[in-house]
C-alpha positions as CSV (number, residue, x, y, z in Angstrom):
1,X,84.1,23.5,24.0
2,X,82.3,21.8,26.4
3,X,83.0,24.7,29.1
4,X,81.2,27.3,26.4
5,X,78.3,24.4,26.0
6,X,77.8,24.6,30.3
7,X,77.8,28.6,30.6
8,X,75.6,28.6,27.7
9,X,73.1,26.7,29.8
10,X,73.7,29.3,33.1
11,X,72.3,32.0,31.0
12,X,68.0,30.8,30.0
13,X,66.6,33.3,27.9
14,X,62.9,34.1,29.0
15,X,59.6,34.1,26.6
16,X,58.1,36.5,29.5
17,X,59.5,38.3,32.4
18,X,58.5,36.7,35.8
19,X,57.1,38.4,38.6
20,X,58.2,37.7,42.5
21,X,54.9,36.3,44.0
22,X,54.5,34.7,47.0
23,X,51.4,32.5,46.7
24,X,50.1,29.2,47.9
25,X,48.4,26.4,45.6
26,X,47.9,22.8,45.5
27,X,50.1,20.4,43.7
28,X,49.5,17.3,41.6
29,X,51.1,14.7,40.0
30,X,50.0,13.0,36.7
31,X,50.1,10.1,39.1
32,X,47.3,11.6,41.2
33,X,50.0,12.8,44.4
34,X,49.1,15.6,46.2
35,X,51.2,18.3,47.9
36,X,50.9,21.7,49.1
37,X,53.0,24.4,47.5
38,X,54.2,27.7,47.1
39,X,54.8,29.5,44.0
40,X,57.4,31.9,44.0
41,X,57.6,33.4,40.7
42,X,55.1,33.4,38.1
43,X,54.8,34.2,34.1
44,X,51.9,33.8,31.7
45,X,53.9,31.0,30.4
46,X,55.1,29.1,33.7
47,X,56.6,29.3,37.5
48,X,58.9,28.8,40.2
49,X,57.0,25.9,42.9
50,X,58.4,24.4,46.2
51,X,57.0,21.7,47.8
52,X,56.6,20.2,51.0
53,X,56.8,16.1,50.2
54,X,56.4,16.0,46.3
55,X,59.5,15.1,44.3
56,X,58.9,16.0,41.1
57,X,61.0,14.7,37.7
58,X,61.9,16.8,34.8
59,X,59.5,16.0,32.4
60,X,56.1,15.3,34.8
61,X,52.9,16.1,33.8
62,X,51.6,18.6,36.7
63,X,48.6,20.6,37.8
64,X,49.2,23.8,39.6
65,X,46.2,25.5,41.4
66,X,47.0,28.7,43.0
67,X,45.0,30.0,45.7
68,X,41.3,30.9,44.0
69,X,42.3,29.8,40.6
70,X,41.5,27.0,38.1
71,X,44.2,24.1,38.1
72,X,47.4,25.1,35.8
73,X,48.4,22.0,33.7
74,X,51.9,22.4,32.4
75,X,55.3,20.1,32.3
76,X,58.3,20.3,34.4
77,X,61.1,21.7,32.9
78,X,64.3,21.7,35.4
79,X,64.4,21.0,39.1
80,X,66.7,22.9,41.6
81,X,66.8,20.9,45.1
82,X,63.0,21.3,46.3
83,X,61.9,24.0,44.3
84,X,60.6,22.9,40.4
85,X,60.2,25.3,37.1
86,X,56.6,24.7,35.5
87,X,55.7,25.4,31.7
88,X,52.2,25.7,31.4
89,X,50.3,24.7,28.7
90,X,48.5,27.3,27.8
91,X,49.6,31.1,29.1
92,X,47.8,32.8,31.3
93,X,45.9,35.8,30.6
94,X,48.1,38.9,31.3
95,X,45.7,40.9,33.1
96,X,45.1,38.0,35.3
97,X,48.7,37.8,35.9
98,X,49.3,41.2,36.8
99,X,46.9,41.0,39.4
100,X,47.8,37.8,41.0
101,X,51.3,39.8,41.1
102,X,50.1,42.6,43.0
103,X,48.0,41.1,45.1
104,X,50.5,38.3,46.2
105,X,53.7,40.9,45.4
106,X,57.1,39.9,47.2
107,X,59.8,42.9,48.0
108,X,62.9,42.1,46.0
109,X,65.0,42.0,48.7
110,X,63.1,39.9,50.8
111,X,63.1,37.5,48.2
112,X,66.6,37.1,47.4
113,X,67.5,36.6,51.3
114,X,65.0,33.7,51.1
115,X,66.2,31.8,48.3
């Protein structure tokens, strides 16, 4: 039973399909720590981030600001060594989303080599 429980968990269904991205933003804590980041995967309802320094905790308060957008509040949701799944709060506007994914678009195969 407790087997079935764990792959259960391997398996997260998504509200929204993400898109490979490669794109820089600024990182902060609830706490007010600062780090430089890169998103690599983004939805209208959350992303992928790495960062440098900044350890974040399941269950922070964040703000995300991608390069030449307003600051992205959300909520960590799981961590993976230094990379860190986001929830926003509030989604982002799909047609905004599309073209922060073409204009920061990552080949899928260059992608999976560097994760």
């Amino acid at each position: 039973m407790a087997q079935s429980r764990a792959m259960e968990r391997l398996f997260i269904t998504r509200e929204a399909d993400r898109k490979p991205v490669e794109m820089t933003a600024q990182c902060r804590t609830q706490n007010g720590l600062r780090d430089a980041g890169l998103i690599s995967d983004i939805s209208v309802n959350g992303c992928c981030v790495r960062t440098n320094s900044l350890f974040f905790r399941v269950g922070t308060r964040v703000v995300i600001r991608p390069e030449g957008l307003e600051g992205l509040t959300g909520i960590v949701r799981w961590i993976a060594g230094d990379k860190a799944g986001v929830q926003f709060d509030h989604p982002i506007y799909a047609p905004v989303l599309e073209h922060l994914a073409q204009r920061h678009a990552v080949q899928a195969a260059i992608r999976f080599n560097n994760v």
